[in-house]
C-alpha positions in Angstrom: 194.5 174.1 -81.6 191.9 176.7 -83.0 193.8 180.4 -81.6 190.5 182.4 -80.8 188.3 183.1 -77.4 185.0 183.7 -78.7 183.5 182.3 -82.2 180.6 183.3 -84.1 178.7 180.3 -86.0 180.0 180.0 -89.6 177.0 181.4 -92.7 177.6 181.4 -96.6 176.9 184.6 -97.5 176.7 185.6 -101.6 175.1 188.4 -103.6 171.8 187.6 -101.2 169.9 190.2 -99.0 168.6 187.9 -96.9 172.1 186.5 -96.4 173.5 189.8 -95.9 171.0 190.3 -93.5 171.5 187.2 -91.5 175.8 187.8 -91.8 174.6 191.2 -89.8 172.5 189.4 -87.2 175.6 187.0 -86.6 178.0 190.0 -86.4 175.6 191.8 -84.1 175.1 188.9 -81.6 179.3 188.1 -81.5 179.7 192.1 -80.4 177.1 191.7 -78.1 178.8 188.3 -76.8 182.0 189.5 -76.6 180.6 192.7 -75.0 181.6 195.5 -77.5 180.1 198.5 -77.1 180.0 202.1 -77.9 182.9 202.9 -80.6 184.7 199.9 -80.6 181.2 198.2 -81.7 180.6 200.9 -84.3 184.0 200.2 -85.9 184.0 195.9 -85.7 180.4 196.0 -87.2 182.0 198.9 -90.1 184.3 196.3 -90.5 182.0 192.9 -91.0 179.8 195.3 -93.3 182.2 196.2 -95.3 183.1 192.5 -95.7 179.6 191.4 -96.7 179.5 194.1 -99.0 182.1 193.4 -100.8 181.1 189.7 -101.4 177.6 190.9 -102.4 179.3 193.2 -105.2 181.5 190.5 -107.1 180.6 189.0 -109.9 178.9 185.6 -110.9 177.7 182.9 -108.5 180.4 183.9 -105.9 179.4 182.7 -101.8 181.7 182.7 -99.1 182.1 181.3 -95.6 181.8 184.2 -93.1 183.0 184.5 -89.5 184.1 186.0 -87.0 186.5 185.5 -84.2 188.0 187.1 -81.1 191.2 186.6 -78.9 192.4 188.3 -76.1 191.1 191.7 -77.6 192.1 190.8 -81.3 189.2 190.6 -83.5 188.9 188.8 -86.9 186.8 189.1 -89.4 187.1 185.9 -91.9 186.0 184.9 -95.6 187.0 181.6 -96.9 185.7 180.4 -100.3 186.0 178.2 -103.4 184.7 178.7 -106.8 184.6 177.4 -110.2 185.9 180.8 -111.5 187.9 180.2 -115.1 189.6 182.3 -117.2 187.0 182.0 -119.8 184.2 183.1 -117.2 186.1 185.7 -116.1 186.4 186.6 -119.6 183.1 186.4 -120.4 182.1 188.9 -117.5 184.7 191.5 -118.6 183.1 191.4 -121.6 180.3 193.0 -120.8 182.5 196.0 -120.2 184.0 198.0 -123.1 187.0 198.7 -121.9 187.5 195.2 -120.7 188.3 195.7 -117.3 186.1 195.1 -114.1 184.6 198.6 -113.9 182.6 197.7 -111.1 185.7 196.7 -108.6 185.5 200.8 -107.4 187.1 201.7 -104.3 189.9 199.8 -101.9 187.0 196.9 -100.6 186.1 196.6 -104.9 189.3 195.8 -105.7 190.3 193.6 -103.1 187.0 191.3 -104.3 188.1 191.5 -107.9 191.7 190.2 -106.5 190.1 187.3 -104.6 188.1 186.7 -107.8 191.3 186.5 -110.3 193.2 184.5 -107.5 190.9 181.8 -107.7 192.4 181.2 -111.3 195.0 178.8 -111.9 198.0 180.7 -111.3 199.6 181.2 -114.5 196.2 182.4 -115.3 196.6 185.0 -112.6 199.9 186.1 -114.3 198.1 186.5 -117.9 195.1 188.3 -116.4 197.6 190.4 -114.7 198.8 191.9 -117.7 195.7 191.8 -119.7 193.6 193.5 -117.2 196.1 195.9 -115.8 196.5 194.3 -112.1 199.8 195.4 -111.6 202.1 195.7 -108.0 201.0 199.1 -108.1 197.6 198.9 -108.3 196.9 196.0 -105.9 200.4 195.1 -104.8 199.2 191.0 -105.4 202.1 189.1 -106.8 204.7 191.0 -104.8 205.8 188.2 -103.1 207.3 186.3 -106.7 210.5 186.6 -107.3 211.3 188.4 -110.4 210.4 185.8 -113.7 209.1 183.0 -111.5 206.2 181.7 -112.0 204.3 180.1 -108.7 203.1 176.4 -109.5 199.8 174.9 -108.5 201.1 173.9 -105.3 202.3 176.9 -104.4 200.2 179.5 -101.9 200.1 183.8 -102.8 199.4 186.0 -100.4 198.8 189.6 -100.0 198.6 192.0 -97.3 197.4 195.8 -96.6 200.9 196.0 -94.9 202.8 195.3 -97.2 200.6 196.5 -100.0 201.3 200.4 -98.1 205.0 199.3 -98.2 205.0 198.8 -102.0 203.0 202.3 -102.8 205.4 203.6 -100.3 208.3 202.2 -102.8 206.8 203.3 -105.7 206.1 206.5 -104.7 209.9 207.5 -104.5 209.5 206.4 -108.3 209.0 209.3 -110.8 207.1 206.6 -113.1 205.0 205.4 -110.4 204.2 208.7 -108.4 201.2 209.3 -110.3 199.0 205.4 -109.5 200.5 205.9 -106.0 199.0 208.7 -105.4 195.7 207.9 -106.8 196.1 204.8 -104.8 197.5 206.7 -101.5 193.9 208.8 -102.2 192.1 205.4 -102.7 193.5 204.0 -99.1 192.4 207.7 -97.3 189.1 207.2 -98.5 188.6 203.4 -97.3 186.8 202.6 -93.7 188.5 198.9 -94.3 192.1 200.9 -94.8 191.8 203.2 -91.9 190.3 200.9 -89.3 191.7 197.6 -89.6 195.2 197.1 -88.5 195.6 194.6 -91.3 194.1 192.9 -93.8 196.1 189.5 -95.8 194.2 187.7 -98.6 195.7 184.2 -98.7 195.2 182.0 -102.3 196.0 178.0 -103.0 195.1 176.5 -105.5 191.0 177.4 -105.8 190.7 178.7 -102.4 191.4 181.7 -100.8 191.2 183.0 -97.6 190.8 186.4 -96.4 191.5 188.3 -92.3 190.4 191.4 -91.4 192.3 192.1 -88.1 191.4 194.9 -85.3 192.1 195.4 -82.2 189.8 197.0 -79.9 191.1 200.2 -77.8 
């Protein structure tokens, strides 16, 4: 049984402006059905743009299934979405860049879409790109839930959270090595309207699919 009160209607949204546009028509009529208003509207809608934004700023032919959901004051924003993404695609974008790393993936929301984006690999892809790119525990806290020289199979699910992603910088940052990417990270977080609004946020990956909740409640 489906665990919400109120449902919007489900859009693909992509790099588009008119989809953009239409993902913010659907997010304005679900605050107005589930009668938001004042700040607790400003901050959901924050929330749902930052979302669309996001998905709008990753690379290739990227779409997603938006949504949004509400129950008993808990308010969800969702993104579920396959892709064809392979290493050699991915390879072939970061090429473009001369350091060969995903310069564009700037800022907390940035980084999180260039995570969705390398989870969609085969997962011992994921671990490769890991260490060629530089996406490390510290920097997006990702394949913290591994044990230590494991290495997840295809039918195996990863998942990350902004919980426990704080927990790991909080970790590292007792850790002489690690103090100065915490901090920048810690910086990173302060900056984010995703990082200081939402009470959490857990990107879920199996296999070519991946899931991603915003959570908030309203005050």
């Amino acid at each position: 049984m489906d665990s919400y009160t109120h449902k919007s209607m489900e859009i693909y949204i992509s790099d588009s402006e008119a989809k953009a546009t239409e993902a913010l028509e659907v997010t304005d009529s679900f605050i107005r059905k589930t009668g938001l208003t004042g700040r607790n509207a400003i901050r959901f809608r924050l929330l749902a743009e930052e979302t669309i934004g996001m998905v709008r700023a990753m690379t290739g032919d990227f779409k997603a299934l938006f949504w949004l959901e509400e129950e008993e004051g808990l308010y969800r924003v969702k993104l579920m979405a396959k892709t064809d993404m392979s290493k050699e695609k991915k390879s072939s974008l970061l090429s473009v860049s001369s350091s060969g790393k995903n310069n564009s993936a700037k800022g907390f929301m940035g980084k999180i879409g260039d995570m969705i984006e390398n989870g969609m690999l085969h997962f011992d892809e994921v671990m490769k790109l890991q260490q060629e790119y530089g996406v490390g525990t510290v920097d997006y806290g990702f394949m913290g839930r591994v044990l230590p020289g494991e290495v997840p199979s295809m039918d195996d699910s990863l998942v990350w959270s902004l919980q426990g992603y704080k927990e790991s910088l909080e970790d590292a940052s007792g850790e002489q090595e690690g103090t100065g990417k915490s901090k920048e990270a810690w910086d990173e977080l302060e900056k984010s309207i995703v990082a200081n609004i939402a009470d959490d946020v857990v990107v879920g990956v199996k296999k070519d699919r991946i899931d991603m909740t915003i959570t908030w409640r309203a005050s």
